[in-house]
N, C-alpha and C positions, 0 to 999 in steps of 0.2 A: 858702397853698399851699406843699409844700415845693421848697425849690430844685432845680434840677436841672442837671446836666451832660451832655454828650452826647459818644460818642465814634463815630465815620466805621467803616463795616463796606461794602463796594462801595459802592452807593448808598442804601443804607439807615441814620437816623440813631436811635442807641440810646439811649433818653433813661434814665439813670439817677437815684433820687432821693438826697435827703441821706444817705438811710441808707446806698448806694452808693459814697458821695464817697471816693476812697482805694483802693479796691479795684478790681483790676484784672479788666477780662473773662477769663472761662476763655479756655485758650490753650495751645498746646505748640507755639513756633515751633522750638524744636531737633527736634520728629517732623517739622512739615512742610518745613522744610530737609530732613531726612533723605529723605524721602518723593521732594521733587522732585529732587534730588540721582540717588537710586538710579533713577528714570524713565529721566532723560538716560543711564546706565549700563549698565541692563540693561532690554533689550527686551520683554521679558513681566511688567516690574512694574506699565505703566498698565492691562493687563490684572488682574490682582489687585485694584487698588485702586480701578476707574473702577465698581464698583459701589455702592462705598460713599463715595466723593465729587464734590461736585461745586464748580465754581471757588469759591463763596460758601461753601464749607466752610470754605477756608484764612482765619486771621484779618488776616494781613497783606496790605493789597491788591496789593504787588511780587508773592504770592506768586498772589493769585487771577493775575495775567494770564500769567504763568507755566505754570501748570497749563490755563488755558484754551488758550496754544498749543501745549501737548502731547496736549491733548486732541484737536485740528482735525487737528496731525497725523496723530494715531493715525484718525481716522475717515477720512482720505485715505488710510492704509494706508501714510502714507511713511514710514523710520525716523526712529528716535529719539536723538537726541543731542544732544551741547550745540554744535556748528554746526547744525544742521537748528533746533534750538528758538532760538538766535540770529537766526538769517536768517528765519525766523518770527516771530519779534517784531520785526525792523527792519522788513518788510513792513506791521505794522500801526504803526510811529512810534512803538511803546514799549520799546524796546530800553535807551535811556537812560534811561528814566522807570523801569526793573528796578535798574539801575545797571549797565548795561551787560554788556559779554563776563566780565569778571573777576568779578562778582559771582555768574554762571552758572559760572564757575570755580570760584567756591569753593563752590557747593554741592554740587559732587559730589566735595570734601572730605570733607562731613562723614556720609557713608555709611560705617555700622557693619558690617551685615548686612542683606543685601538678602532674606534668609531672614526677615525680622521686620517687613519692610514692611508685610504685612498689619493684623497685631496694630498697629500704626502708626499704618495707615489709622483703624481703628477707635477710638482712643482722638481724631486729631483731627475725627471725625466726630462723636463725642459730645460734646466741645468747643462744635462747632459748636449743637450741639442746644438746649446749656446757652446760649448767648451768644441763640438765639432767644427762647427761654424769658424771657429776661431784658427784651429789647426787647418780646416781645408784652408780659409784665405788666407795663413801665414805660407802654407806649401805652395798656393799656386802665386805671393807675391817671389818668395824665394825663387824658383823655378822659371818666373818670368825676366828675373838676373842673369841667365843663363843661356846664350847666345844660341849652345848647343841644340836648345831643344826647338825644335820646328812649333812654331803659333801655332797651326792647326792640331799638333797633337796637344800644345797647352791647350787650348780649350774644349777638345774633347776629353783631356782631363779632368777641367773642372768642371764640366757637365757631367761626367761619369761621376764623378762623387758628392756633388749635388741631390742629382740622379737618387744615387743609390741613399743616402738621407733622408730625403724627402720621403720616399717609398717605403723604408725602414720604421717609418713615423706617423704614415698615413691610417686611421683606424676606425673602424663605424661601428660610430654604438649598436647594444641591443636591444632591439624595439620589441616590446609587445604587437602582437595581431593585432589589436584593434586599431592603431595609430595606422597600419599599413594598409588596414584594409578602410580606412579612411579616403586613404590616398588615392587609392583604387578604384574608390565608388567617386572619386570627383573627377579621377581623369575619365574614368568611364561615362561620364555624366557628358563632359568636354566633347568627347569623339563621338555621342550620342547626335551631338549638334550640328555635324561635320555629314557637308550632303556627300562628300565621297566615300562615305564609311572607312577612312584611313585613319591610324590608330598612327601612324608612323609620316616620315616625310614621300608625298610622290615622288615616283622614277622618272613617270612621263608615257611606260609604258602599262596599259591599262591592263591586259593580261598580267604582266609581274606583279603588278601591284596588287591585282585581285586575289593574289597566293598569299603575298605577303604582309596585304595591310597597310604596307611602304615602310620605306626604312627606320627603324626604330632606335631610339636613344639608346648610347650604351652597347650598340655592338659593332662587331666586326665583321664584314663579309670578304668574302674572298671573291673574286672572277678570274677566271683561271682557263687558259685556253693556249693552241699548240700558235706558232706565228701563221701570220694570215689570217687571222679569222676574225680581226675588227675587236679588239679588248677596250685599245684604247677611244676607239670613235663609241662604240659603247658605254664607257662610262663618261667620255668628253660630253655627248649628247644629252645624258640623267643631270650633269653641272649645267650646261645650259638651260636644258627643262625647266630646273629648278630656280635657277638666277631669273632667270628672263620670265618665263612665265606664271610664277608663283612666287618671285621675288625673295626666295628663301636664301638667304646669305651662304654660299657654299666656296671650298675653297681648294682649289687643285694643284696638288705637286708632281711635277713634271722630273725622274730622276732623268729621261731619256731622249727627252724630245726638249727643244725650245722653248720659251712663252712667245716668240714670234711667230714656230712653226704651228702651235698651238692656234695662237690670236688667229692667224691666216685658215684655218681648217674650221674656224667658228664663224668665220669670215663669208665659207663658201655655204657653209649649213644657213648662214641666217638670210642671204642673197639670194643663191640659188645658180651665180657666176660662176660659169668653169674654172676648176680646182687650176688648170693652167695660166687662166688670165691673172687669180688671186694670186700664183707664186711669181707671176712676169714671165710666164715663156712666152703669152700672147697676150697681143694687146686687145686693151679695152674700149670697147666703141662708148660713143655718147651716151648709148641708154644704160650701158652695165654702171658709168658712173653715178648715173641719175638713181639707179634701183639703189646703187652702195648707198647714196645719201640719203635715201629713203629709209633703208633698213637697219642703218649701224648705229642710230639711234636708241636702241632696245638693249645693246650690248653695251653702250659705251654707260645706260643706264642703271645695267644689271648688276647685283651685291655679289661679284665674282672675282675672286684674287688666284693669281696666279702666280705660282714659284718654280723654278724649274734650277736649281740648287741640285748640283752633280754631286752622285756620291753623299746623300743628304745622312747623316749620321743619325741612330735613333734619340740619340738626348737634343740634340738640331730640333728635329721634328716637335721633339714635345714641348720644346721652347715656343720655337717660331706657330703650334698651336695653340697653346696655350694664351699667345699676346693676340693670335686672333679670333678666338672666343672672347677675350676681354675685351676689346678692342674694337672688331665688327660683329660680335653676336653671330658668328659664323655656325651653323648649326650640320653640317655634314662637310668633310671633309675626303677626300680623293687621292691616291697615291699611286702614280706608273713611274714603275711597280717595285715590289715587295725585294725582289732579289738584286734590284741596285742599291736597296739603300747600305749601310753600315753599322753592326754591333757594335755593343762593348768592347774595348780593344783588348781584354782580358779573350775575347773569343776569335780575333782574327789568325788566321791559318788554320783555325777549325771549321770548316764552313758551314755545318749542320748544325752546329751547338749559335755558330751566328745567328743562321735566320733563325733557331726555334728564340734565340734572347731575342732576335725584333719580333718574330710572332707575339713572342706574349708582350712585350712591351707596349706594342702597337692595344691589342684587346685591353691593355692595364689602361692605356689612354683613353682610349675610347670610355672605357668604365668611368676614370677619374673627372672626363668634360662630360661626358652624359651626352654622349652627339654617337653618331654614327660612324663610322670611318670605311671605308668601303676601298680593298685595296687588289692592284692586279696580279696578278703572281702566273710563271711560267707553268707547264706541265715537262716532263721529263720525255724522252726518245721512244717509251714503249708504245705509243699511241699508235705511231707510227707503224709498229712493227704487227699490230695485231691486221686482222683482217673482216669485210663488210661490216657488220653491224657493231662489233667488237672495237672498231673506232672509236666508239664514244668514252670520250672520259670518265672516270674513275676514282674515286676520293684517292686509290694508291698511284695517280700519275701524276700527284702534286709534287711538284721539285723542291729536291734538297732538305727536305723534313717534312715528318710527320708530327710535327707541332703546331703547323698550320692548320692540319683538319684538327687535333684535337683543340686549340684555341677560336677557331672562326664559327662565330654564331650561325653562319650560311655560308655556302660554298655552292657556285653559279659555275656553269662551264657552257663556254660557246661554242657550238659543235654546227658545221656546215659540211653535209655527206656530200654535196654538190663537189665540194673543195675537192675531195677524194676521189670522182667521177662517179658515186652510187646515184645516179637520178632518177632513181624510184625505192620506197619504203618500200617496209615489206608487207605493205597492203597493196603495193603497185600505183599509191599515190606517188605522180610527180615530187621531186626534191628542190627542184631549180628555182632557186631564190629563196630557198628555206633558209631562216638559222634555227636553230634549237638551243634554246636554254636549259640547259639542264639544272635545275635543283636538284642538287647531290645530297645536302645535309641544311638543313634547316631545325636549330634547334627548339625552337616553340612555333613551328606548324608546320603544315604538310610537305612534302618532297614532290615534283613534278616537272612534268616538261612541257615545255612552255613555245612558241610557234610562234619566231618573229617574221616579219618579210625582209629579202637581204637582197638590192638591188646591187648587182655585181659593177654596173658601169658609172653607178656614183660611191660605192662603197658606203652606204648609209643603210640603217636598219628603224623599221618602224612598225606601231600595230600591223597585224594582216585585215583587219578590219577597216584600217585607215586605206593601206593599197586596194580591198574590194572598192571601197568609195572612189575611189578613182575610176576603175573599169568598168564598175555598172554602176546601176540606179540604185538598188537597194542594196541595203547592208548586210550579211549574214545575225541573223538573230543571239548566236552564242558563238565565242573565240575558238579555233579550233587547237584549242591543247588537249593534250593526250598526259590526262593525270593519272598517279598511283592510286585515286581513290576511286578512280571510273566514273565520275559525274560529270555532267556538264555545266557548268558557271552559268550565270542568266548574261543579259546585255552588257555590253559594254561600250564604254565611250570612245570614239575617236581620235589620236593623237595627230598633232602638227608632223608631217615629214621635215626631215631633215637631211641634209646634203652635207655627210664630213667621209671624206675620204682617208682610208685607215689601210697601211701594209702592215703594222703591228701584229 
C-alpha cells in the first residue's frame, strides 16, 4: 500500500498518497487575508462574498474561525469591524488561538481593492473545491485497500460525496427581468409555432395533454396508484408514444420489472400479438411472425433506452442520467418506481427521511438536466379501506412521505371504480372500462379529471375518443372529462391504441 501523509483542514483529515508527498494543497492564503481583511473594513463585502463561501472554505483554520465570527455577526445584523469581530472571538476563547488583536490588525492591511473582493471570493472557493476533490479520492483510494468494505458500498460512497459537492457548489446567478422575460417572449414565440399548442413534451394522450400543455422541462410528476390499476403500462405507453411517434429521446428505469419483460410488453403494444404468444406460452402462426417483422421496425428505430438496475441508488441515477442527456439528448426520463430505489445511506433504516432524500433529489435532477422526470410511486392501505366514492385517491395516500406531494410539480393518480365493483358514477353513467386520471396537484395549471378508456382484456389504456372511433362513425365533438373549472375543452385529436398488459 502506498504511503500516505495527512494534512489537518477543520476537522476533516486529507489523506494524500506518495505521489502527493511535496506538494502542497491548493490554496491562496494572500486572497483569503485579503478577503477577511476588506469584511472588517467595508460593511457590504460579507454581503458579496457569503454566497460563495463558507468557514470550511478558508484553508487556514486561524482563518476559518475568523470568518465564522463574521459570519454570526452579520446574521445578528450587528456591524462589522475588527473590535466587534475581536470581542466576538474573545467570547468564544479564540481570540488568542487567531493570534490575537494584532493579528486582526494586520489583516486589514493587506486590502488592495475591496472592488475585487468578489473575484476573490471566487477563486478561494474553487481552491476550496480542489482541496475536496483531493480528500474524497485519497479516501475512496484508501478505502478501496480495504478487502472489508463491500464495492457496492464503496461506490455509493463516493457518489454520496461527490453527490453532495457538487450540490454544495451548484449556484444561479441573479438576473434582472428583462433578460428573463426575453426568454420568455422567445420560447413563447417557439410554442406559438407548434400546431399542437404544447408548450411541453406530448404524453400521447390528447385529453392530458390538453390540461397540461405536456410535460415540461424541469419538473417532477408523480403517478401514483393502488396495484392493479396499470401505472406501469401507463407510463411504459407516454415512452413509446414519445420514442416511436415523435421520436423524442426518452429513457426508462425499470427498478421492478426486467428490460426483457419490458421489451416483450412493447412487443405486444406495437403488434397487437397476444401477450401469451409474445411471452411463449403459445405459439405463433405464420402471419403473427409476418406482422412482428412488419412492425418491430419502429422500435428497434425508436431513441428509447432501457435500464432496469435493481435497487438503483439515487446518486446511480443521477450518474447514469446525466451520461444520457449528454450522450443521447434524452429529454424525459421514466422511473418504476420511486419506493424501490435507494437513498443516502446516511438515511437507511429510516425509511421516510429516505424517500423524502430521493424525492427531492429526483426534483433537484430534474431542475439541474432541465427534462422532465416523470416517476411511479405506491399509494398506502387507506384507499382501501374508505368506502364508494371515497376510493379515489388522495394527495394523503402517497406512501411513506409527504415529501413527495410537497416536491412533485404534479401528482396524477389512476383510479378504475370498475376495479372496486362501483359500475356506475354517481350520475348513473356506466364505469366499465373507465380509468380516471385524477390530477390531484398541478403546480402551474388546473387540477382535473381526466377519462381514459381501460380495456380490461388487453390491459391497455387509450383516448375515449380514439375507442368512440372505433364503435361508430362519428366522433364525439368534445373529451368527456369532468374538470374542476366546469368547461368543456373543444376537439381533440385521436391517439394510436396500444396493447401493453400491466398487473402493476
Amino acid at each position: 500500500m502506498a504511503k500516505t501523509n495527512t494534512y489537518k483542514k477543520d476537522t476533516a483529515s486529507v489523506h494524500l498518497t506518495g505521489l502527493e508527498l511535496g506538494k502542497k494543497p491548493p490554496q491562496a492564503i494572500d486572497l483569503e487575508e485579503a478577503i477577511l481583511g476588506a469584511a472588517m473594513l467595508e460593511k457590504d463585502v460579507i454581503f458579496s462574498v457569503q454566497e460563495l463561501l463558507k468557514p470550511e472554505s478558508f484553508y487556514k483554520d486561524t482563518h476559518q474561525k475568523i470568518y465564522r465570527a463574521i459570519q454570526e455577526l452579520s446574521s445578528g445584523h450587528n456591524p462589522i469591524d475588527i473590535y466587534t469581530v475581536s470581542e466576538e472571538l474573545k467570547k468564544k476563547g479564540e481570540l488568542d488561538e487567531v493570534g490575537g488583536y494584532y493579528y486582526l490588525s494586520q489583516l486589514t492591511l493587506k486590502v488592495g481593492s475591496a472592488a475585487h473582493i468578489e473575484y476573490h471570493a471566487k477563486i478561494v472557493a474553487q481552491k476550496y473545491v480542489q482541496r475536496e476533490l483531493i480528500r474524497i479520492s485519497s479516501e475512496v483510494q484508501h478505502d478501496a485497500f480495504d478487502d472489508a468494505i463491500i464495492v457496492d458500498e464503496l461506490l455509493d460512497g463516493a457518489q454520496q460525496k461527490i453527490f453532495e459537492l457538487v450540490e454544495g457548489n451548484i449556484r444561479s446567478e441573479t438576473q434582472h427581468v428583462s433578460s428573463i422575460l426575453k426568454e420568455a417572449i422567445e420560447e413563447l414565440t417557439t410554442i406559438q409555432k407548434n400546431d399542437d399548442g404544447l408548450s411541453g413534451l406530448p404524453s400521447g394522450f390528447s385529453a392530458l395533454d390538453h390540461i397540461t400543455l405536456g410535460w415540461q422541462p424541469s419538473d417532477l410528476c408523480i403517478v401514483a396508484a393502488r396495484p392493479s390499476m396499470g401505472k406501469t403500462a401507463f407510463v411504459l405507453t407516454m415512452a413509446r408514444n414519445m420514442a416511436v411517434e415523435h421520436k423524442i429521446p426518452a429513457a426508462f428505469f425499470s427498478l421492478e420489472m426486467s428490460s426483457m419483460q419490458l421489451v416483450k410488453r412493447l412487443l405486444t403494444s406495437e403488434t397487437g400479438i397476444a401477450s401469451a404468444k409474445i411471452r411463449g406460452g403459445k405459439k405463433m402462426i405464420p402471419q403473427d411472425w409476418k406482422v412482428l417483422e412488419q412492425k418491430i421496425g419502429d422500435l428497434i428505430n425508436a431513441p428509447l433506452f432501457i435500464d432496469d438496475t435493481a435497487a438503483l441508488s439515487i446518486f446511480e441515477f443521477r450518474a447514469k442520467a446525466r451520461r444520457l442527456v449528454a450522450s443521447h439528448q434524452v429529454k424525459i426520463i421514466f422511473i418504476d418506481y420511486l419506493q424501490l430505489m435507494t437513498g443516502p445511506p446516511s438515511t437507511h433504516g429510516f425509511r421516510e427521511q429516505e424517500v423524502s432524500a430521493i424525492s427531492r433529489s429526483l426534483k433537484a435532477i430534474a431542475k439541474e438536466l432541465n427534462i422532465p422526470i416523470i416517476a411511479l410511486s405506491q399509494l398506502n392501505r387507506m384507499v382501501e379501506t374508505r368506502t364508494g366514492i371515497h376510493k379515489r385517491p388522495q394527495l394523503s395516500d402517497l406512501r411513506e412521505s409527504g415529501a413527495i406531494e410537497q416536491d412533485a410539480d404534479l401528482v396524477l393518480f389512476i383510479h378504475r371504480p370498475e376495479y372496486y365493483n362501483m359500475l356506475e358514477d354517481e350520475n348513473g353513467m356506466s364505469t366499465q372500462g373507465i380509468a380516471e386520471i385524477l390530477i390531484a396537484k398541478h403546480r402551474n395549471g388546473a387540477t382535473a379529471d381526466i377519462q381514459l378508456r381501460f380495456l380490461s382484456d388487453q390491459v391497455k389504456f387509450e383516448d375515449l375518443a380514439a375507442f368512440a372511433g372505433q364503435q361508430q362513425e362519428a366522433l364525439p365533438n368534445t373529451f368527456p372529462s369532468k374538470m374542476n373549472n366546469g368547461y368543456n375543452k373543444g376537439p381533440i385529436e385521436t391517439s394510436k391504441e396500444f396493447d401493453i398488459e400491466d398487473r402493476s
